[in-house]
C-alpha positions as CSV (number, residue, x, y, z in Angstrom):
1,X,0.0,0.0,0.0
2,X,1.3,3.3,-1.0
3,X,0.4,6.6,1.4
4,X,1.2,9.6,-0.2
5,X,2.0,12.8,2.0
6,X,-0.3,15.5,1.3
7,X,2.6,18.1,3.2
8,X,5.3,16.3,0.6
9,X,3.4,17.1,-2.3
10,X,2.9,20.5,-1.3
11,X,6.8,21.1,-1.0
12,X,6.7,19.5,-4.1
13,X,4.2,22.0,-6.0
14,X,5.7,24.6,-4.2
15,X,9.5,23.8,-5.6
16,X,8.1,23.0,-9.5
17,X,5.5,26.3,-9.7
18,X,5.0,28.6,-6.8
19,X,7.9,31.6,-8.3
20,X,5.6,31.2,-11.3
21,X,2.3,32.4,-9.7
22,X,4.8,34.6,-8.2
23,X,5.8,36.4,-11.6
24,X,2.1,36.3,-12.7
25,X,0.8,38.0,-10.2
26,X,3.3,41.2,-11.4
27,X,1.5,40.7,-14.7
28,X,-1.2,43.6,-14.4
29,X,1.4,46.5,-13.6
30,X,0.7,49.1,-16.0
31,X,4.2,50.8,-16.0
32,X,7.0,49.4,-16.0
33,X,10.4,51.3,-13.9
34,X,12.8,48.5,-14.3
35,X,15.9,50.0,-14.5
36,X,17.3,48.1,-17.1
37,X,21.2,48.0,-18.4
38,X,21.6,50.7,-15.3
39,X,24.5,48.6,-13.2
40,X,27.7,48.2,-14.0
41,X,30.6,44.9,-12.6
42,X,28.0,42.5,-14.4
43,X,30.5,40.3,-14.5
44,X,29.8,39.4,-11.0
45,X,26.6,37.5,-11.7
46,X,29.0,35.2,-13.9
47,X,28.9,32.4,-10.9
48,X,31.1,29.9,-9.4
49,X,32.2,26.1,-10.1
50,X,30.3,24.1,-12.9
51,X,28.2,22.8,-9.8
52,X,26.8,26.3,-9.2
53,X,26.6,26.7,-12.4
54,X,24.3,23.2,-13.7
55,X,21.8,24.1,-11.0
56,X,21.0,27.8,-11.8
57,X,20.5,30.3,-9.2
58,X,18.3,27.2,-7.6
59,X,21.8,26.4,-6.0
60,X,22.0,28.6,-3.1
61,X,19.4,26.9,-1.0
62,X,22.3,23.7,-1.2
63,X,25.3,25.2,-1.4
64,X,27.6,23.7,1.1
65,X,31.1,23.4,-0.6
66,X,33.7,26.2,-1.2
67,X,31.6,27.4,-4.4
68,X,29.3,28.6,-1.4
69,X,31.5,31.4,-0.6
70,X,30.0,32.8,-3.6
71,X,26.2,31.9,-3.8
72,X,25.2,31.5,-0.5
73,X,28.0,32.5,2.2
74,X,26.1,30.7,5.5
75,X,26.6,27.6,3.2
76,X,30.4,27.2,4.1
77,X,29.2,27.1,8.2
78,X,27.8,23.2,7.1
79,X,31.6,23.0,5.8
80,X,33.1,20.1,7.9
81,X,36.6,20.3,7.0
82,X,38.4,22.3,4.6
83,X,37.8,22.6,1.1
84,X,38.8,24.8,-2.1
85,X,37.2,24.7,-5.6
86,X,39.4,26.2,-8.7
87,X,37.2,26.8,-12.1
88,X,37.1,28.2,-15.4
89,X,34.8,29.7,-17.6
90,X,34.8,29.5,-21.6
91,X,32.6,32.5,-22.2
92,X,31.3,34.3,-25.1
93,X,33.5,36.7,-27.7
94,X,36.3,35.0,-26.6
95,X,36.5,36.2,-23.1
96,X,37.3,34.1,-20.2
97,X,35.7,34.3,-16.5
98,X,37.6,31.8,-13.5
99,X,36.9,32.0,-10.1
100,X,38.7,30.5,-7.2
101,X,37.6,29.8,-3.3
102,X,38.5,28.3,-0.2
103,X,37.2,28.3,3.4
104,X,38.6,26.7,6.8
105,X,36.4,25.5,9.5
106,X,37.2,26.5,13.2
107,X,36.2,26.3,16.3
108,X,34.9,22.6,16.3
109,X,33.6,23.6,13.0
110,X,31.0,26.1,14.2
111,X,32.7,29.1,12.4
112,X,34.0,29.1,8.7
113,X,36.3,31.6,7.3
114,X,36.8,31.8,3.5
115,X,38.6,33.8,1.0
116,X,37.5,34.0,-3.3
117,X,38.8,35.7,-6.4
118,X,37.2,36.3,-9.4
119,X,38.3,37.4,-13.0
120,X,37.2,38.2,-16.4
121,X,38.6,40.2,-18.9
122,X,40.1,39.6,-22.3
123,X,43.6,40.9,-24.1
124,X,44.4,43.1,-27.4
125,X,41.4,43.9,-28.8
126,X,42.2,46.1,-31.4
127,X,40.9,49.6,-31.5
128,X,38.6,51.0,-34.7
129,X,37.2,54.4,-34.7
130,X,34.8,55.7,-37.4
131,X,37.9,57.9,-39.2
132,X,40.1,54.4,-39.2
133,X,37.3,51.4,-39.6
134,X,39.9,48.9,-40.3
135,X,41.3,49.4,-37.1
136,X,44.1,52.1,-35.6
137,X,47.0,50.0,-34.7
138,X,46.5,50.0,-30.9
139,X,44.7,47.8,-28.6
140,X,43.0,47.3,-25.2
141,X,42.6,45.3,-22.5
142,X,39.3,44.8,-19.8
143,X,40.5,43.5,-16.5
144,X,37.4,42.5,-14.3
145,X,38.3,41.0,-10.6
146,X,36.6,41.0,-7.3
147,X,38.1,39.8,-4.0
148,X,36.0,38.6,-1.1
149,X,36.2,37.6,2.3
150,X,34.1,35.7,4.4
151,X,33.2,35.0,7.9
152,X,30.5,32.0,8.4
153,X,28.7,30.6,11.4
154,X,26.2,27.7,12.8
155,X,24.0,29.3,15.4
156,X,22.2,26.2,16.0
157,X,22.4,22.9,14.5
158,X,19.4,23.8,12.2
159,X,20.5,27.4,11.4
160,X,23.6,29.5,9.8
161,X,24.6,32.7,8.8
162,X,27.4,34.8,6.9
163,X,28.7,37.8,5.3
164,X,31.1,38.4,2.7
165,X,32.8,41.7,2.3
166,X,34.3,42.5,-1.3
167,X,36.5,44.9,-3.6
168,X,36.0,45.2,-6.8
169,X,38.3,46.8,-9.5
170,X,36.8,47.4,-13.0
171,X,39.5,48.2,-15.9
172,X,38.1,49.0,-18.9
173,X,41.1,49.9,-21.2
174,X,42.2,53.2,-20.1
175,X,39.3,53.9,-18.0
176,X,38.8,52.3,-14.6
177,X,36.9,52.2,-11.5
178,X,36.4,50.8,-7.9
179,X,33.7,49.7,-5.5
180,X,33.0,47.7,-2.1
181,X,30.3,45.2,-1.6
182,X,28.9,43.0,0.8
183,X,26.9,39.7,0.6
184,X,24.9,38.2,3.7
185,X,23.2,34.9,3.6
186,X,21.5,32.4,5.9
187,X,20.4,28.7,5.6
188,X,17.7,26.9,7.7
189,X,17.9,23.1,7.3
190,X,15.6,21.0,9.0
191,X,13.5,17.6,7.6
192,X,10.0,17.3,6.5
193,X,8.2,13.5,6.7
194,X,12.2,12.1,7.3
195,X,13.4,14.4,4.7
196,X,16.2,17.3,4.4
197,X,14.4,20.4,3.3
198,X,16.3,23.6,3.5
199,X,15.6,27.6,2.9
200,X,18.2,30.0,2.3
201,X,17.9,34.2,1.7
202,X,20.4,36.0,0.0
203,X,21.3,39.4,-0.9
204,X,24.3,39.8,-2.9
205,X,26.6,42.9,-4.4
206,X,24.9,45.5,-2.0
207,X,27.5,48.2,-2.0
208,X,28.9,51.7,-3.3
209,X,28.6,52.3,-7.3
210,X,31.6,52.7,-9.5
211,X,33.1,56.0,-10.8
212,X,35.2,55.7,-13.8
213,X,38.1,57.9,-14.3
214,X,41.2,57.4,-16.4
215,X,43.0,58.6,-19.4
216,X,40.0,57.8,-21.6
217,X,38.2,60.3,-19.8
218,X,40.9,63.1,-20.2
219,X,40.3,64.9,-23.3
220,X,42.4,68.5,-24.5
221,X,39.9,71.2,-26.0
222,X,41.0,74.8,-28.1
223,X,40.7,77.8,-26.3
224,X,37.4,79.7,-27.2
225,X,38.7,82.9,-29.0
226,X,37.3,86.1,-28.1
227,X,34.8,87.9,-30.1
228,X,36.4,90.4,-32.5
229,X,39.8,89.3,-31.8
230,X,42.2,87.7,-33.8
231,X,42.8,84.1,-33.0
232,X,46.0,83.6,-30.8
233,X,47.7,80.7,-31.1
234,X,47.7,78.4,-28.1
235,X,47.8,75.1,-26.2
236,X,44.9,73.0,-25.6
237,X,43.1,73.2,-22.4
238,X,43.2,69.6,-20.9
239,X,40.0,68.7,-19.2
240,X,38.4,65.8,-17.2
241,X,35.4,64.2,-18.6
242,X,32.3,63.8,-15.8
243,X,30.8,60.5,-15.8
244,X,27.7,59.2,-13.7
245,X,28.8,56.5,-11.3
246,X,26.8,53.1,-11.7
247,X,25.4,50.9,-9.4
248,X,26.4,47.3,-8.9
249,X,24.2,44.7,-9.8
250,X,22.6,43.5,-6.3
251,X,20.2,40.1,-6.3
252,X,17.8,39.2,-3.2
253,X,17.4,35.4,-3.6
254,X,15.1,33.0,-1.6
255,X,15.5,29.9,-2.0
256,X,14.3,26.2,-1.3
257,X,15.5,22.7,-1.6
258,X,13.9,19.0,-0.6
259,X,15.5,15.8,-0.9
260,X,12.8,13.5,-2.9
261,X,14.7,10.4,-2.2
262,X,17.2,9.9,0.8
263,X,18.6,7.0,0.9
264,X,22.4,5.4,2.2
265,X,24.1,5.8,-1.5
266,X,21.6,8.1,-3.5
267,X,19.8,11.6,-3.0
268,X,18.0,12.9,-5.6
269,X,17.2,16.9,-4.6
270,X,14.3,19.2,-6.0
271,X,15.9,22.4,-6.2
272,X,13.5,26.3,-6.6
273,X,14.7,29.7,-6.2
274,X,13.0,32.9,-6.5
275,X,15.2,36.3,-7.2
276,X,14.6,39.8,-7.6
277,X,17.4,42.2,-8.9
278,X,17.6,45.6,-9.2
279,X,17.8,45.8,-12.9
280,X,15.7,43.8,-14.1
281,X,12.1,42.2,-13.1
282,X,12.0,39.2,-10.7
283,X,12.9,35.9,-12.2
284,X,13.2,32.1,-10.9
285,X,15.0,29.2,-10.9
286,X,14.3,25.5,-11.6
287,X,16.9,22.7,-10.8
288,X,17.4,18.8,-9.5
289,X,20.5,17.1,-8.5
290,X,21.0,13.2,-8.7
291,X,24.1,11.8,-6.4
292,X,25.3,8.1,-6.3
293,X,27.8,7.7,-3.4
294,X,30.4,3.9,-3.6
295,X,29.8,2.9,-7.5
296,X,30.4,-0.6,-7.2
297,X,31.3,-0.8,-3.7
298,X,34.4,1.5,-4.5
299,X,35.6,5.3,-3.4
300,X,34.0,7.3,-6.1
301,X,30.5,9.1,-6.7
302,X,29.0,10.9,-9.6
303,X,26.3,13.5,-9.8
304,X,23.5,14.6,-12.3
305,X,22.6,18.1,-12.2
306,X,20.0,20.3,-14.4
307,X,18.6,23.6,-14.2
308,X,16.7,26.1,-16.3
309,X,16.9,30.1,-15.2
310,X,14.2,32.6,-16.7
311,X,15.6,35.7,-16.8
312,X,12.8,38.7,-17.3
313,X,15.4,40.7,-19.3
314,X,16.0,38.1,-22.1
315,X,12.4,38.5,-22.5
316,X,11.5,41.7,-23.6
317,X,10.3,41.6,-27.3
318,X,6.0,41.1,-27.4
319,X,5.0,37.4,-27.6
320,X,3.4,37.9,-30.4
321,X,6.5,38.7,-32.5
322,X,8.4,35.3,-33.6
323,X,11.8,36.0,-35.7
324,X,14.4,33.5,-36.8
325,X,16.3,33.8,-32.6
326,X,13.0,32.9,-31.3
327,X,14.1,29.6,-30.9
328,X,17.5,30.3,-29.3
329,X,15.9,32.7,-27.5
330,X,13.7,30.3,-25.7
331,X,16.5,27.8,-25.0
332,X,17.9,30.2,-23.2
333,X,18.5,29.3,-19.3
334,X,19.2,25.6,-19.9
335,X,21.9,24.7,-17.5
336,X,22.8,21.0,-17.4
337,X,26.1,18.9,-15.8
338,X,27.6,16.7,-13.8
339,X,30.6,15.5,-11.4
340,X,32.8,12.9,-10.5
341,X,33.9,12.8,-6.9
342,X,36.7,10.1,-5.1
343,X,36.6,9.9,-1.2
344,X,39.0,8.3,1.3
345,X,39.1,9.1,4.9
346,X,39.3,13.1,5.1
347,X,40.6,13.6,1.7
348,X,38.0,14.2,-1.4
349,X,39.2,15.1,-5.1
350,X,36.3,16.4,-7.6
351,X,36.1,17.2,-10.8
352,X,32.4,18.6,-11.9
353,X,31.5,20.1,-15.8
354,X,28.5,22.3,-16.5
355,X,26.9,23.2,-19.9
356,X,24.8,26.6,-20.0
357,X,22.7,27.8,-22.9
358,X,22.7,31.6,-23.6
359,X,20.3,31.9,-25.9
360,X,21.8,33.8,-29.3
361,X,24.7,34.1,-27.4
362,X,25.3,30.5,-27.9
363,X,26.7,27.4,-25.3
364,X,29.0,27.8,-22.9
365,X,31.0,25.5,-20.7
366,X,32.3,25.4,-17.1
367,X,34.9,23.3,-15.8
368,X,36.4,23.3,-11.6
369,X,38.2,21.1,-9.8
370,X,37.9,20.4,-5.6
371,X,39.9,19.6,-2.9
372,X,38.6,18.9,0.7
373,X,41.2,17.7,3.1
C-alpha cells in the first residue's frame, strides 16, 4: 500500500511552480520602472564552479562546498573540513571568467572563514574608430576581478549565517573604477516527513557604485577665441570628462531545496529559487541534482545536475512577435552537468563540468576542480 503525503506534495508543487504564480501575479502592472542596463561589474553575476553553475541560481538553498563562498556564504558554516574549488569559464567573444575559493572551518567547526577571487577580462582587442574602420594600430585590455572575504557561522544545528565583504576593481582599457560590496546569507535546514528540506535568503553585491576615471576620460579642448579678436595661437586646455557612477548589480534570492529520495548511497534533490534584482524584473530558478555515493562498492561518486533560469530581461520583445532567434531565445536558461567525486578518509578530489545555454549568445561551458582535506 502506498500513502502519499499531502505536506510532501505540497513542497513538491511549491518547488516546481510557486515563483511562477509569483511572476504572474506582477503581470497587471501598467508601467513598468525597471531600471534596465543601469548597473555596471555585471561580470559578478557570472557564478562559481560548474556545480553552481548546472543548478542555476536554484543552488543557493544547497550550497555547502567552497563554491558557497560565492552563492550562499552561510553555506560554508555546514563545511566540515576544509575545502577549495578552482574553475574556469569558456565565455562568449572569446573572453574568459575563472573563479577560485577556499574556506577553513574553526572552532569545532562552528565558524568558517573563506577567501575567493574572481576574474574576467580579455587581451588586445584592437581599436577602430569611425575615421580608421579597419582598425588604428593600438589595442585594449578589460581586466574585471573581485576579492571577497568571508566569515560564516552555525547558530544552531538547524541554522547558519554569513557575510562576505568584497573589492571590486573594473578596468576597462584606459578607463577604470572601484567599489565595495557586501553579501549576507543564511540557511535553515531541517527535515519534512524524514526528509532534508532547507531555505536560504540571499542578498548579494549590496555596496557603493563605480566612478570611472582614467586617461580615456581626459580629453584636451581649443581655447574659445574672443569675439572680434584675432585668433592667438595656443595650447589646448586639458579637461576631465564627468561620468555618472553606476550601481552594482545587487540580487535578493530566496531559496528552497527537498531531498525526494534519501537513501544510504543516493539523494535525488528538487531544487526552486525565486530572485529579484535591481535591474531587471523578478525571475526564478528550476533545478534537481542526482548523487550516487560507492559505485560498485568503490571510493568514487557521480552526480547529475540540471537547471533552467528565466531571466525577465532576455524577454523583452512582445510574444506575439516570432523571428528567426525565437528559438535560441527560448532555450535560453538551460543549464545541465555533472561531477565525479573520489573519497577516502578526510581527503576528497572532484572534478564537476556544467553546460549553460545563452540563448543567441550560444553554449557555454564550465569546468572546476575540488579539494577537501
Amino acid at each position: 500500500m502506498i500513502q502519499i503525503h499531502t505536506s510532501r506534495l505540497v513542497l513538491v508543487a511549491a518547488l516546481l511552480g510557486g515563483s511562477v504564480q509569483g511572476l504572474a501575479a506582477q503581470a497587471g502592472t501598467k508601467q513598468d520602472n525597471t531600471a534596465y542596463g543601469t548597473t555596471s561589474a555585471e561580470f559578478l553575476l557570472l557564478g562559481a564552479g560548474a556545480r553552481g553553475t548546472a543548478l542555476g541560481g536554484a543552488y543557493t538553498a544547497i550550497a555547502n562546498d567552497a563554491s558557497a563562498l560565492y552563492y550562499n556564504p552561510a553555506g560554508v558554516a555546514l563545511m566540515t573540513r576544509p575545502g577549495m574549488i578552482v574553475g574556469t569559464y569558456d565565455y562568449v567573444a572569446n573572453t574568459r571568467y575563472s573563479w577560485g575559493g577556499i574556506a577553513f572551518p574553526f572552532s569545532g567547526g562552528s565558524k568558517t572563514f573563506g577567501v575567493q577571487l574572481g576574474t574576467f577580462g580579455f587581451k588586445d582587442q584592437p581599436v577602430y574608430t569611425v575615421e580608421q574602420p579597419d582598425g588604428t594600430g593600438a589595442t585594449y585590455d578589460v581586466s574585471e576581478t573581485f576579492l571577497g572575504l568571508t566569515y560564516a557561522q552555525n547558530f544552531s544545528d538547524r541554522f547558519s549565517a554569513g557575510f562576505t565583504g568584497k573589492f571590486i576593481s573594473d578596468n576597462l582599457g584606459d578607463a577604470s573604477g572601484k567599489a565595495f560590496a557586501i553579501d549576507f546569507g543564511t540557511n535553515f535546514h531541517a527535515a519534512l516527513n524524514g526528509h532534508p528540506v532547507k531555505f536560504s535568503f540571499v542578498l548579494s553585491n549590496l555596496g557603493t557604485n563605480i566612478g570611472y576615471k582614467g586617461n580615456a576620460l581626459v580629453t584636451a579642448s581649443p581655447r574659445d577665441p574672443i569675439p572680434g579678436e584675432s585668433d592667438v595661437p595656443g595650447l589646448d586646455q586639458p579637461s576631465q570628462l564627468r561620468t555618472k557612477a553606476f550601481p552594482l548589480p545587487t540580487t535578493f534570492r530566496v531559496g528552497l531545496a527537498y531531498d525526494v529520495l534519501t537513501a544510504s548511497s543516493t539523494r535525488f534533490t528538487l531544487l526552486s529559487d525565486f530572485n529579484q534584482p535591481n535591474n531587471s524584473k523578478a525571475g526564478f530558478s528550476a533545478g534537481a541534482e542526482f548523487m550516487t555515493r560507492n559505485l560498485g562498492g568503490s571510493n568514487f561518486s557521480a552526480a547529475l545536475r540540471g537547471s533552467y533560469t528565466y531571466i525577465a530581461s532576455n524577454n523583452l520583445q512582445p510574444t506575439t512577435l516570432t523571428t528567426s532567434l525565437s528559438s535560441e531565445e527560448n532555450l535560453h536558461g538551460i543549464a545541465a552537468g555533472g561531477g565525479l567525486m573520489y573519497g577516502q578518509g578526510n581527503f576528497n578530489l572532484s572534478v564537476d563540468y556544467a553546460f549553460k545555454y545563452l540563448g543567441i549568445l550560444g553554449a557555454t561551458h564550465f569546468v572546476s576542480f575540488g579539494l577537501g582535506w
